[in-house]
C-alpha positions, 0 to 999 in steps of 0.5 A: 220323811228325811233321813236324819242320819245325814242331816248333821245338827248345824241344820237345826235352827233357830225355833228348834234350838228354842224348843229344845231349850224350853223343854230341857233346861228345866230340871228334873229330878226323876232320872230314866231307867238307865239313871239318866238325869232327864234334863240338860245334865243327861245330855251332857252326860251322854255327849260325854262333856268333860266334868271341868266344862260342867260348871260353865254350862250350869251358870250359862243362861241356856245350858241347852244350847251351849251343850248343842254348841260345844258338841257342833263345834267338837265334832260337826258331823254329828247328825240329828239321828245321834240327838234322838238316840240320846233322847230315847236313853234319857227317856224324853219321848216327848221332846221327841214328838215336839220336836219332829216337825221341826227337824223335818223342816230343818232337814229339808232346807238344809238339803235343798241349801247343799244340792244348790251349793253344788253349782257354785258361780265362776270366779270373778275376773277383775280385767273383764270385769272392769271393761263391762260399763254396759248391759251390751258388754254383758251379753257380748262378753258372754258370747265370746265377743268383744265389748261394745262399740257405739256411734254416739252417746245421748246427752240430754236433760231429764225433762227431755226426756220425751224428745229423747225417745223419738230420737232413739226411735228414729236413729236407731229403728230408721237408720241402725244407728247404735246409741248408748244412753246412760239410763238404759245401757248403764250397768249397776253398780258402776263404781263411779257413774261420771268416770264411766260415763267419760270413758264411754265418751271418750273411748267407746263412742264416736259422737257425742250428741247433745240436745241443747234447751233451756233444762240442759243447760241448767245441769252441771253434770251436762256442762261437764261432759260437754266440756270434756267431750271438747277437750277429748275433740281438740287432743284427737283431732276429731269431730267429737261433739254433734249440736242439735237445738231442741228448745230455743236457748242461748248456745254454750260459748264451746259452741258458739261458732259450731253448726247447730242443727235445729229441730224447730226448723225440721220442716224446711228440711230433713232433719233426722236425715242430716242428723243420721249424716252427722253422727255416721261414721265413714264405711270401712268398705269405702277405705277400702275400696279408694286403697285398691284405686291407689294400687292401680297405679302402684310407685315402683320402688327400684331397690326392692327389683329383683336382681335379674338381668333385665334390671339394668335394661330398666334402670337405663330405660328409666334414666332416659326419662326425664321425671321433672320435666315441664309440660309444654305449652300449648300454642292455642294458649300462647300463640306468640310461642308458635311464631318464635318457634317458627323464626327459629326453625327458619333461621336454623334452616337458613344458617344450615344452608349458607354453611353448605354454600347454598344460595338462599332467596333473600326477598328484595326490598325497594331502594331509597329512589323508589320511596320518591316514584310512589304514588300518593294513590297506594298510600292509605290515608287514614286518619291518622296520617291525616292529622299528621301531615296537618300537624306538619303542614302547620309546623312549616308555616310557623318556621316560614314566618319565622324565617321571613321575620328575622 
């Protein structure tokens, strides 16, 4: 049984305020014991209602529920205990006994409303609100973590819808790929669907893939998004867009000299493998391992030397170091360079000589005289210097008969 001297009487609802009316608006001309009138005007009376107020309430339709609600509003923590005592003075046993189930119903749902009223909900916080555009961000916000990144964004028809699966298995099951598709990760009640949607592309997604067929090129919305996942491509300079054929179609101009990976053709190779390739972004770990390589070999910076007195030591050590110095070139390459470079080492090594007043052995050539004693023998008739003395053979006879003639 609830304990109606904590029940105050805005708990009482609407059937109850009913009842009361039905059974107190109607008047009675026997008053109780105490000289009580037994109708609403007791009731008045023993809320202690001014005599100026009396009036209003007699021409109200239901004077009964205006008394209920000038006295709630006079004082709200009057309680349901302070009506029965007035009843019992005013001799309505039986309004009483009407009414009791219903004020215990009403007792009992007030104080469920006011034990959940004690677990209020946290504010609402406007700048983390505002960043939450998917179920992901929710449970990661909740954790204490940041919001959620993703490695590409599905964009497909909805007719595709079958194909659009079996990609999401196989990217995510296979090859831990993280892909945000609208219908699934969206949050409700996004404000604007086309303004989340451009953020997540643009800011939280590192791919945008696009499954081209007859049904997708038909949507505006798709066409849009294509288009400004382009524009978000050429401002950051970045591969934004991954093409992939799923139906044969005639490829959107924006796309016309992108490759396109193409499902019909999965069978001459990998496809989901290429697409996984395609939408991967580069491993941290690797950046990170090519930045430790470089500081192998580290560029000394010779201002930031310390100031110690092996400095100088080093700076005269680096100033002998010729830094543009050209390679040498190699004789195996360009053998001329060798033969140069032996005649002038001979003819240093000859003028050093000479300057000391050495003898140096000069090799004798053979005299005019001895052209004459040669013999024919130790000539190397080759063909060429056969022709020429036919040549000039030929010449003397022609200047002999010349000479004969004149």
């Amino acid at each position: 049984m609830a304990d109606f001297t904590k029940i105050p009487l805005i708990a009482l609802s609407s059937n109850a305020k009913f009842l009361l009316s039905s059974l107190l608006n109607p008047p009675k001309v026997i008053p109780s014991c105490e000289g009580i009138p037994r109708d609403w005007r007791g009731l008045a009376d023993l809320f202690h209602l001014s005599g100026e107020i009396i009036p209003s309430i007699a021409n109200h339709p239901d004077p009964t529920e205006r008394i209920l609600h000038l006295v709630t509003e006079k004082d709200s923590k009057i309680t349901i205990n302070v009506l029965e005592i007035i009843l019992e003075k005013m001799d309505r046993w039986d309004v009483i006994d009407d009414a009791k189930c219903l004020f215990e119903k009403d007792a009992k749902d007030y104080q469920e409303r006011m034990d959940k009223s004690q677990l209020t909900v946290d504010t609402l916080n406007n700048e983390i609100d505002n960043q939450m555009l998917t179920i992901d961000d929710l449970y990661r916000i909740r954790a204490g973590l940041t919001i959620q990144f993703y490695d590409a964004f599905l964009l497909c028809a909805d007719e595709d819808a079958s194909f659009a699966e079996e990609m999401i298995q196989n990217l995510e099951q296979k090859y831990n790929l993280k892909l945000c598709v609208k219908d699934r990760d969206l949050i409700s009640g996004a404000t604007f669907e086309h303004e989340a949607v451009m953020q997540l592309i643009s800011e939280r997604c590192n791919r945008l893939l696009v499954v081209l067929s007859p049904n997708f090129l038909s949507s505006p919305a798709n066409k849009f998004f294509l288009n400004y996942a382009q524009a978000v491509g050429i401002e950051k300079r970045q591969r934004k867009i991954i093409p992939c054929l799923y139906k044969k179609c005639t490829p959107p101009p924006q796309l016309m000299y992108t490759f396109i990976l193409d499902y019909n053709k999965s069978r001459y190779y990998d496809f989901w493998g290429r697409l996984r390739d395609s939408i991967a972004s580069v491993n941290s770990e690797i950046t990170r391992e090519s930045n430790v390589t470089l500081q192998k070999n580290p560029v000394i910076d010779i201002e930031c030397l310390p100031s110690t007195p092996e400095v100088p030591k080093v700076m005269e050590a680096l100033n002998t170091i010729t830094v543009n110095q050209s390679p040498k070139k190699s004789s195996k390459f360009f053998p001329w360079s060798q033969k140069n470079s032996t005649s002038k080492q001979r003819r240093d090594s000859e003028n050093k000589l000479l300057s000391k007043g050495e003898e140096v052995s000069i090799p004798i050539l053979p005299s005019l005289d001895g052209l004459d004693n040669l013999q024919s023998s130790s000539i190397d008739d080759t063909p060429r210097k056969e022709k020429k003395k036919t040549v000039m053979k030929a010449c003397a006879r022609k200047i002999k008969s010349l000479v004969v003639k004149s």
